[in-house]
LUMVEXRO-409801 format. One record per residue (C-alpha): residue in one letter; chain; x, y, z. Coordinates in pm, whole numbers. Example, Ala and Ser with C-alpha at 12.3 -4.5 7.8 and 13.67 -1.06 7.14 Angstrom:
BEGIN
aa->A ch->A c1->1230 c2->-450 c3->780
aa->S ch->A c1->1367 c2->-106 c3->714
END
This chain:
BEGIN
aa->X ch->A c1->0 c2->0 c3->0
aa->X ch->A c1->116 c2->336 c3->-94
aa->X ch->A c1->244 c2->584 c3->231
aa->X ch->A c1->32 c2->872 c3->339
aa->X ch->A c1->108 c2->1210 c3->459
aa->X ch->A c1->-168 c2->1280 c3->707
aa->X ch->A c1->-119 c2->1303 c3->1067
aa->X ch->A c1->-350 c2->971 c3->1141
aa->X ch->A c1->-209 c2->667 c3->1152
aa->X ch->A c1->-176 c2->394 c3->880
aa->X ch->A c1->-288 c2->68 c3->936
aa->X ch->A c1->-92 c2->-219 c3->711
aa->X ch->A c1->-319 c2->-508 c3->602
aa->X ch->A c1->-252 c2->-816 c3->808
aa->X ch->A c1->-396 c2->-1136 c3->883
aa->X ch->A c1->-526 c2->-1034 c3->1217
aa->X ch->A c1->-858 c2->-945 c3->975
aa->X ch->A c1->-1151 c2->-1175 c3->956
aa->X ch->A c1->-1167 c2->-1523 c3->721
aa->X ch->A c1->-1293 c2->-1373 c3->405
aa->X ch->A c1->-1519 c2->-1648 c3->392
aa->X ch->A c1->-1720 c2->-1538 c3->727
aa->X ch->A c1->-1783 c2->-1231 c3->581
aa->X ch->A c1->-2074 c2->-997 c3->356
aa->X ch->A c1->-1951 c2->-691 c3->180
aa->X ch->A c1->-2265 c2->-456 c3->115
aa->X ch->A c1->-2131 c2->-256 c3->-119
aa->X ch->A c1->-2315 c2->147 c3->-162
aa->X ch->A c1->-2239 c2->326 c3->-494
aa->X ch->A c1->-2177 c2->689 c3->-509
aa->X ch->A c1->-2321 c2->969 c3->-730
aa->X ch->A c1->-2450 c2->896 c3->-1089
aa->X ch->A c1->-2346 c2->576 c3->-996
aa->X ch->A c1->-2477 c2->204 c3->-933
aa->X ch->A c1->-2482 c2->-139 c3->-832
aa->X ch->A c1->-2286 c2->-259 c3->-1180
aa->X ch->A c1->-1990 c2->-55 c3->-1133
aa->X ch->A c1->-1877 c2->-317 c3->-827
aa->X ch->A c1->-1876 c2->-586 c3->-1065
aa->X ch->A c1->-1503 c2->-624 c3->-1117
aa->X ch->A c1->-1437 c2->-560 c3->-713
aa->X ch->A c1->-1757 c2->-837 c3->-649
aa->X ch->A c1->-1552 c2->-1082 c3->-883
aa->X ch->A c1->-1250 c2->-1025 c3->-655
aa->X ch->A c1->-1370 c2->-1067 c3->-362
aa->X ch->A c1->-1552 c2->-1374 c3->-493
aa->X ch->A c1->-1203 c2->-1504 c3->-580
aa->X ch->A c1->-1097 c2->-1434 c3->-186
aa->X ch->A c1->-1394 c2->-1624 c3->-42
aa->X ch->A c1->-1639 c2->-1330 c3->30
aa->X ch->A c1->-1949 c2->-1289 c3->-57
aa->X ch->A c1->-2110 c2->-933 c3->-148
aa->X ch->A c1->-2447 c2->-762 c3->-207
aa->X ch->A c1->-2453 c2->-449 c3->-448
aa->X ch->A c1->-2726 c2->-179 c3->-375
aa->X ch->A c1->-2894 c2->15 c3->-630
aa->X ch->A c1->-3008 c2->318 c3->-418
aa->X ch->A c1->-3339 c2->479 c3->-558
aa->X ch->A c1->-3355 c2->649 c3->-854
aa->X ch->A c1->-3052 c2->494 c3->-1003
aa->X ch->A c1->-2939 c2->150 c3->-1197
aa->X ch->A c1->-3191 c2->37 c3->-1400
aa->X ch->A c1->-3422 c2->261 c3->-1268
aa->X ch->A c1->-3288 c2->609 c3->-1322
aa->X ch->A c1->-3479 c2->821 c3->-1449
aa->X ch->A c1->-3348 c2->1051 c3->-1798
aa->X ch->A c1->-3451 c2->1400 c3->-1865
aa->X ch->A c1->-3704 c2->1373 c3->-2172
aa->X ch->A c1->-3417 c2->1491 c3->-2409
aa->X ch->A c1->-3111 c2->1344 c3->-2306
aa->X ch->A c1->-3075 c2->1061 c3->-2606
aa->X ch->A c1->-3184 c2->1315 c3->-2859
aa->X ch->A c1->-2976 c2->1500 c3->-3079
aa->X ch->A c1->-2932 c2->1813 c3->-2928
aa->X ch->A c1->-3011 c2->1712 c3->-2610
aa->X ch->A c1->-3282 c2->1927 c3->-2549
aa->X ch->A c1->-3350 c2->2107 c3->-2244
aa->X ch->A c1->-3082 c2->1905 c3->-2066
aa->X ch->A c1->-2977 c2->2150 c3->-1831
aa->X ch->A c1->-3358 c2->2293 c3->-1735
aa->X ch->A c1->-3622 c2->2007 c3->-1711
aa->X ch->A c1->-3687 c2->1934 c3->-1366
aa->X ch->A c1->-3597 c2->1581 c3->-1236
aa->X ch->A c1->-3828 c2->1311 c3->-1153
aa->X ch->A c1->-3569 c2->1265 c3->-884
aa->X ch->A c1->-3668 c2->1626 c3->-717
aa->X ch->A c1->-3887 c2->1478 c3->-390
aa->X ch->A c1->-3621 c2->1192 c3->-340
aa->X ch->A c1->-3570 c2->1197 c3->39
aa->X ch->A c1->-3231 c2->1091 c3->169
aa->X ch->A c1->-3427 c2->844 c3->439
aa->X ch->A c1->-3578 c2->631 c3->130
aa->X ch->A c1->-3193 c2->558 c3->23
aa->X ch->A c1->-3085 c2->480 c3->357
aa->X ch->A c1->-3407 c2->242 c3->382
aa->X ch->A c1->-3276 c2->72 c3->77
aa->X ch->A c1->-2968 c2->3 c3->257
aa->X ch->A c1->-3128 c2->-100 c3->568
aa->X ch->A c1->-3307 c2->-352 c3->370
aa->X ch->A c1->-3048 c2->-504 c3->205
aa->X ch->A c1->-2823 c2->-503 c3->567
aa->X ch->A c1->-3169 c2->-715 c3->653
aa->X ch->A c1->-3123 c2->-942 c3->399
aa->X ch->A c1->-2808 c2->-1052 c3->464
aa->X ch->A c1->-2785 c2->-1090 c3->866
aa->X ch->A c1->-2727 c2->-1409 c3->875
aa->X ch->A c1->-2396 c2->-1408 c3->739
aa->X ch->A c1->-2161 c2->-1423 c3->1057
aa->X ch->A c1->-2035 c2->-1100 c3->957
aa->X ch->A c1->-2138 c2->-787 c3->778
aa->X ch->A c1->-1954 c2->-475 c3->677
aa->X ch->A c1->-2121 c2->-203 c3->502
aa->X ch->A c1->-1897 c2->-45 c3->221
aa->X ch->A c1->-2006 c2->317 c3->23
aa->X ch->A c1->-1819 c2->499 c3->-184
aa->X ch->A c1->-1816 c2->902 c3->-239
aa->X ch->A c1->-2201 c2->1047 c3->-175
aa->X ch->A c1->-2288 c2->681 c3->-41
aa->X ch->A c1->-2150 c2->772 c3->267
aa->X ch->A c1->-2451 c2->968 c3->348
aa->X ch->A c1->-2696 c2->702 c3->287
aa->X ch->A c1->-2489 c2->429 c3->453
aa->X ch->A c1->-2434 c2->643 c3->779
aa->X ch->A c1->-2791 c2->713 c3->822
aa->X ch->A c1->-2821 c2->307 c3->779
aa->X ch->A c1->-2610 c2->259 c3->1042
aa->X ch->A c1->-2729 c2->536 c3->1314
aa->X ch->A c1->-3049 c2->377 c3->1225
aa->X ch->A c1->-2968 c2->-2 c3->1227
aa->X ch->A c1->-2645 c2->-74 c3->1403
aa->X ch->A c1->-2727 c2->-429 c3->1514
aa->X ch->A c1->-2713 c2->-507 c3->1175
aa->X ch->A c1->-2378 c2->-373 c3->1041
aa->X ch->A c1->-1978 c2->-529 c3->1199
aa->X ch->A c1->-1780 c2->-315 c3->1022
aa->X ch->A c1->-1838 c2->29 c3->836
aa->X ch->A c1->-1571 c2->106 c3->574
aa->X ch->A c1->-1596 c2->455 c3->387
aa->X ch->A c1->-1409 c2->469 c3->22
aa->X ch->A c1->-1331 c2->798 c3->-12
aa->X ch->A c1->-1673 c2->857 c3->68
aa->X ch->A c1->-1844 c2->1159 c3->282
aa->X ch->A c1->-1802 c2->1099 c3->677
aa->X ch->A c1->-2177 c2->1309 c3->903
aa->X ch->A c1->-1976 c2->1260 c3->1203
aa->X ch->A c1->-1803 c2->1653 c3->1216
aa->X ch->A c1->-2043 c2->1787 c3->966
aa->X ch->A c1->-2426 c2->1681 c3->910
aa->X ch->A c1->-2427 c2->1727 c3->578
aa->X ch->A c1->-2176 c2->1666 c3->249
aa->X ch->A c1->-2257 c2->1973 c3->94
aa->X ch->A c1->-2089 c2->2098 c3->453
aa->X ch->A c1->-1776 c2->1936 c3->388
aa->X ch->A c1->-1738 c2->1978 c3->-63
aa->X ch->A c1->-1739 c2->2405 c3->43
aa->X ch->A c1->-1436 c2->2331 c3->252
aa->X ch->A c1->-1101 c2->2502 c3->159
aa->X ch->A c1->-985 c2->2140 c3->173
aa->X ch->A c1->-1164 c2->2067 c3->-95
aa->X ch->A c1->-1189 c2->2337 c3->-324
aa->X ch->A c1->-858 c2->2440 c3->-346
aa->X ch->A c1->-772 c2->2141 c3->-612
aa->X ch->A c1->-1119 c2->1949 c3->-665
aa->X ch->A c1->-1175 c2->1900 c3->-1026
aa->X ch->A c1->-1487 c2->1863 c3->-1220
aa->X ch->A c1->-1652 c2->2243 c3->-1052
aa->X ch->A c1->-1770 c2->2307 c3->-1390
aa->X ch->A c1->-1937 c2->1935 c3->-1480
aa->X ch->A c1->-2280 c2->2058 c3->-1327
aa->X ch->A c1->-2572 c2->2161 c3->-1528
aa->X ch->A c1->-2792 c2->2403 c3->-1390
aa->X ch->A c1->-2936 c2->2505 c3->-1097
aa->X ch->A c1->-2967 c2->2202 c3->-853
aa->X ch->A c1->-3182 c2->2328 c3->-662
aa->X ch->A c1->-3439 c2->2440 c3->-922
aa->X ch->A c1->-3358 c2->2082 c3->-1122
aa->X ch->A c1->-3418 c2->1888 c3->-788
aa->X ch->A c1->-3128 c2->1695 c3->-866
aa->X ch->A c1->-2717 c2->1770 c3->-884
aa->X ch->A c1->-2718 c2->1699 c3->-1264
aa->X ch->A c1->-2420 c2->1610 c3->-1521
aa->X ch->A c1->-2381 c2->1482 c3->-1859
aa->X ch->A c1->-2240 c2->1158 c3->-1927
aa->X ch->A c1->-2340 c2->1144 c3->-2272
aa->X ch->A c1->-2206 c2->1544 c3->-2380
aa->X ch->A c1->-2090 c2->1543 c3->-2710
aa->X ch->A c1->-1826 c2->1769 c3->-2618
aa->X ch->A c1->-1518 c2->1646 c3->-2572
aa->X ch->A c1->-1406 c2->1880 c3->-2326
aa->X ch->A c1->-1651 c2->1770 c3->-2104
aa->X ch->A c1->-1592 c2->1433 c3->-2119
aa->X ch->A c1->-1219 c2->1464 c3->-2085
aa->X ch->A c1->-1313 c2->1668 c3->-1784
aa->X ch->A c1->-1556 c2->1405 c3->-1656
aa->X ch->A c1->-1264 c2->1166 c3->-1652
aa->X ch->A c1->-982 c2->1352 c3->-1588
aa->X ch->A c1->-1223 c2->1416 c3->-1240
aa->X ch->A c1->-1334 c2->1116 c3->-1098
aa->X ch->A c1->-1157 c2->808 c3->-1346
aa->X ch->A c1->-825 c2->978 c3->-1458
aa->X ch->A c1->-627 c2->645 c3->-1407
aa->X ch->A c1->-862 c2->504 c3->-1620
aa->X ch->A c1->-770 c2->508 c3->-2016
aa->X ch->A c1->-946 c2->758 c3->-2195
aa->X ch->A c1->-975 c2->472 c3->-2497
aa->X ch->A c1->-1225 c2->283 c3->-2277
aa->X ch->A c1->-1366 c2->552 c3->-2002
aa->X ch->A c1->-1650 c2->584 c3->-2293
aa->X ch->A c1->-1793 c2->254 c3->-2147
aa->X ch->A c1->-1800 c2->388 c3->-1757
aa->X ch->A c1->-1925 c2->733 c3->-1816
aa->X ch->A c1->-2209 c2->547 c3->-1996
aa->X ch->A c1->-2302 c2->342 c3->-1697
aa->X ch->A c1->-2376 c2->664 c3->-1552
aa->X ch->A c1->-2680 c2->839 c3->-1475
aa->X ch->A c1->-2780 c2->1218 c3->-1506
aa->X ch->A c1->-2889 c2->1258 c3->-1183
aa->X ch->A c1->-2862 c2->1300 c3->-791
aa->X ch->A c1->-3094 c2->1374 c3->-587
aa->X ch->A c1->-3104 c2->1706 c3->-407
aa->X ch->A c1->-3112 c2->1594 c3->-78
aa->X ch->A c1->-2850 c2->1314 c3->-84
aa->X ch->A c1->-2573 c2->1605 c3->8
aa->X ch->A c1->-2773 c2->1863 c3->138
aa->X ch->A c1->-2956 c2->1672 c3->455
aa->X ch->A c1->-2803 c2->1672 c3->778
aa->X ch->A c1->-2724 c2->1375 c3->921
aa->X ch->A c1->-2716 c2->1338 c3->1277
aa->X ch->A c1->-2536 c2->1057 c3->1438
aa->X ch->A c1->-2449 c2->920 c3->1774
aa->X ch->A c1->-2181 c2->797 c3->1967
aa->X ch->A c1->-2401 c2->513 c3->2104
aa->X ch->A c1->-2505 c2->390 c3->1745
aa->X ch->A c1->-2330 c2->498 c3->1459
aa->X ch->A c1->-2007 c2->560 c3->1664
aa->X ch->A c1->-2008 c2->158 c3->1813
aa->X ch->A c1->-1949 c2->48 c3->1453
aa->X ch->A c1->-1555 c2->-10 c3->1416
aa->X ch->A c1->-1459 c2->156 c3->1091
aa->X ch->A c1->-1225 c2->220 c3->821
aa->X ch->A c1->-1154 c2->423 c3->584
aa->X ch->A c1->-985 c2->327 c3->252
aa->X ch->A c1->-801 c2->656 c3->116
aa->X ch->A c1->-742 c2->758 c3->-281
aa->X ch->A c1->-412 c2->903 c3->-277
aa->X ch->A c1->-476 c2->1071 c3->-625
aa->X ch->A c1->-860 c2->1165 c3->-545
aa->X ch->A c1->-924 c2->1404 c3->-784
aa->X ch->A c1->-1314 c2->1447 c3->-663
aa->X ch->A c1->-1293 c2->1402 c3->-308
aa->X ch->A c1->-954 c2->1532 c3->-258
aa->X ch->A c1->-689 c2->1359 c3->-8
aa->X ch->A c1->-686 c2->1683 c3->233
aa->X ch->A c1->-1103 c2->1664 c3->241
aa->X ch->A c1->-1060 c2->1264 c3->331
aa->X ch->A c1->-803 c2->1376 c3->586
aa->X ch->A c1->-1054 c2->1628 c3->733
aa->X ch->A c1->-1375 c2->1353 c3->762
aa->X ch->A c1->-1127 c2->1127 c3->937
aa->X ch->A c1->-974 c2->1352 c3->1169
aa->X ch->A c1->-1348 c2->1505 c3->1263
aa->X ch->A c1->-1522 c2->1203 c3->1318
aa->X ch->A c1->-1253 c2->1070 c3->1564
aa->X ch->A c1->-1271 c2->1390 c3->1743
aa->X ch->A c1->-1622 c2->1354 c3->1772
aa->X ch->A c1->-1672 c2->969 c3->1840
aa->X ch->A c1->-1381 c2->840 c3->1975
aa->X ch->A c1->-1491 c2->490 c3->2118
aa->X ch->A c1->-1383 c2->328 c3->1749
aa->X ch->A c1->-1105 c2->560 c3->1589
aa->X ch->A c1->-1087 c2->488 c3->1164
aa->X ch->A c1->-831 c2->248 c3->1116
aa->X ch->A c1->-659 c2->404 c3->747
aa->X ch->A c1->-549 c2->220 c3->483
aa->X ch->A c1->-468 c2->445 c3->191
aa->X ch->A c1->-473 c2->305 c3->-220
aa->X ch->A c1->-295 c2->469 c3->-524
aa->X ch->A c1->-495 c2->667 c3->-769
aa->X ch->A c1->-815 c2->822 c3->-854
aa->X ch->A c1->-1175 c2->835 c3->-716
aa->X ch->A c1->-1246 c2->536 c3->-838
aa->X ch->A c1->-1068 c2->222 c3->-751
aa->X ch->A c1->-1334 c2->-19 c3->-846
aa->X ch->A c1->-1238 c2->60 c3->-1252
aa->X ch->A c1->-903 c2->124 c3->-1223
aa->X ch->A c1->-812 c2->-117 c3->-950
aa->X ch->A c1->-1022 c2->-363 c3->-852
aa->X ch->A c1->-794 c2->-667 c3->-735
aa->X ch->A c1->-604 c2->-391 c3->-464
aa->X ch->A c1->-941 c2->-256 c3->-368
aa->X ch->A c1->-1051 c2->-624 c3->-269
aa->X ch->A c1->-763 c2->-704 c3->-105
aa->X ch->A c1->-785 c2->-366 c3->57
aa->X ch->A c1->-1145 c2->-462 c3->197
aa->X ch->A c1->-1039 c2->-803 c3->319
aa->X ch->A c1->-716 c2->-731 c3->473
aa->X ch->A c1->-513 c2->-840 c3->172
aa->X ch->A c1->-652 c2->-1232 c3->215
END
């Protein structure tokens, strides 16, 4: 694993982590994203004994819906038409994942994985529902624990002084309902943008096929609710938190800051750190390390 840095400690991979084989990865997508884009990291862990459970949160997978234009030429009133996503409440996501933590309780144990904006539904899962959750592991993904909300957190100086992708969004969010981008822009710009953001150690020759996995839309209030979480349910899950040393999107200072906050604020289980090379998005660019990340390099 590559060296960090930060102040907090890093925590090597070692065989003092559970048998693979006991264990249930419920894994959360981020924005835009969905259940498909774990397939390579499900196949890995597959290959190390675990088992794993992809979500689709609402309004995204199979189910997302497209503004009325976005496939036609043109794309017509992309950036104005309200979404369908508008009155999308961030407690209907975190039901989804409390559902599928249900599901899978009788595996001996369970740790509940999200990535980027996932965080927010996954934390709310586990304030909510802590008997059903082991181990919470956050992939570069938003932390409620110093700050309620992400939206909080992405104004930071932390963040903004070498995020990429500001200029992706289209429109107003809060008139659309929804924090909207383009996958499918003709303009290359954009695209090159789109990657260079959240996939840049992905090739550009085949990021075509992941920005077209993605979806137009995120709900409003996925970064904009405030979370609040306790020290007596969300803080008694142990947790980790896997780094991206290159993170383009959710930068390595901003990861830095969630860590350092939430320990200051629940204490009892402190993040044990393990830090990856490259971008955002380990699941395209790195699958095998991100598995053996997750179960302690088994």
């Amino acid at each position: 694993m590559s060296s960090t840095s930060a102040t907090h400690s890093e925590t090597p991979m070692s065989d003092s982590r559970p048998d693979p084989s006991d264990t249930v990865f419920v894994l959360v997508h981020g924005a835009w994203h969905a259940s498909w884009q774990w397939a390579s990291t499900q196949r890995a862990l597959a290959r190390r004994g675990a088992a794993s459970l992809a979500v689709d949160l609402p309004g995204h997978g199979f189910d997302a819906p497209l503004p009325s234009g976005y496939h036609l030429p043109g794309q017509p009133d992309v950036a104005t038409e309200k979404s369908a996503l508008a009155g999308l409440t961030l407690e209907e996501c975190a039901g989804a994942v409390v559902t599928a933590l249900r599901s899978v309780r009788r595996h001996r144990r369970v740790v509940l994985v999200s990535h980027s904006a996932g965080g927010a539904a996954a934390s709310l899962a586990a304030e909510r529902a802590p008997e059903l959750v082991d181990e919470l592991v956050h992939l570069s993904s938003f932390v409620p624990a110093g700050r309620p909300r992400f939206a909080d957190y992405l104004a930071s100086p932390e963040q903004t002084a070498t995020v990429r992708g500001q200029g992706l969004m289209l429109g107003d969010p809060e008139a659309l309902g929804a924090f909207r981008i383009n996958p499918f822009s003709a303009d290359p710009d954009y695209v090159e943008e789109l990657r260079l953001a959240y996939y840049h150690d992905v090739p550009a020759a085949s990021f075509a096929r992941w920005r077209h996995a993605l979806s137009p839309d995120l709900p409003f209030a996925v970064p904009t609710t405030p979370i609040a979480l306790t020290r007596e349910r969300w803080g008694s899950v142990p947790r980790t938190f896997i780094r991206c040393a290159e993170d383009r999107a959710c930068t390595p200072a901003l990861q830095d800051l969630m860590i350092a906050e939430a320990d200051a604020a629940m204490p009892d289980h402190p993040f044990t750190v393990v830090t990856l090379p490259g971008s955002h998005s380990p699941f395209a660019a790195r699958p095998d390390e991100l598995a053996a990340a997750l179960t302690g390099g088994r």
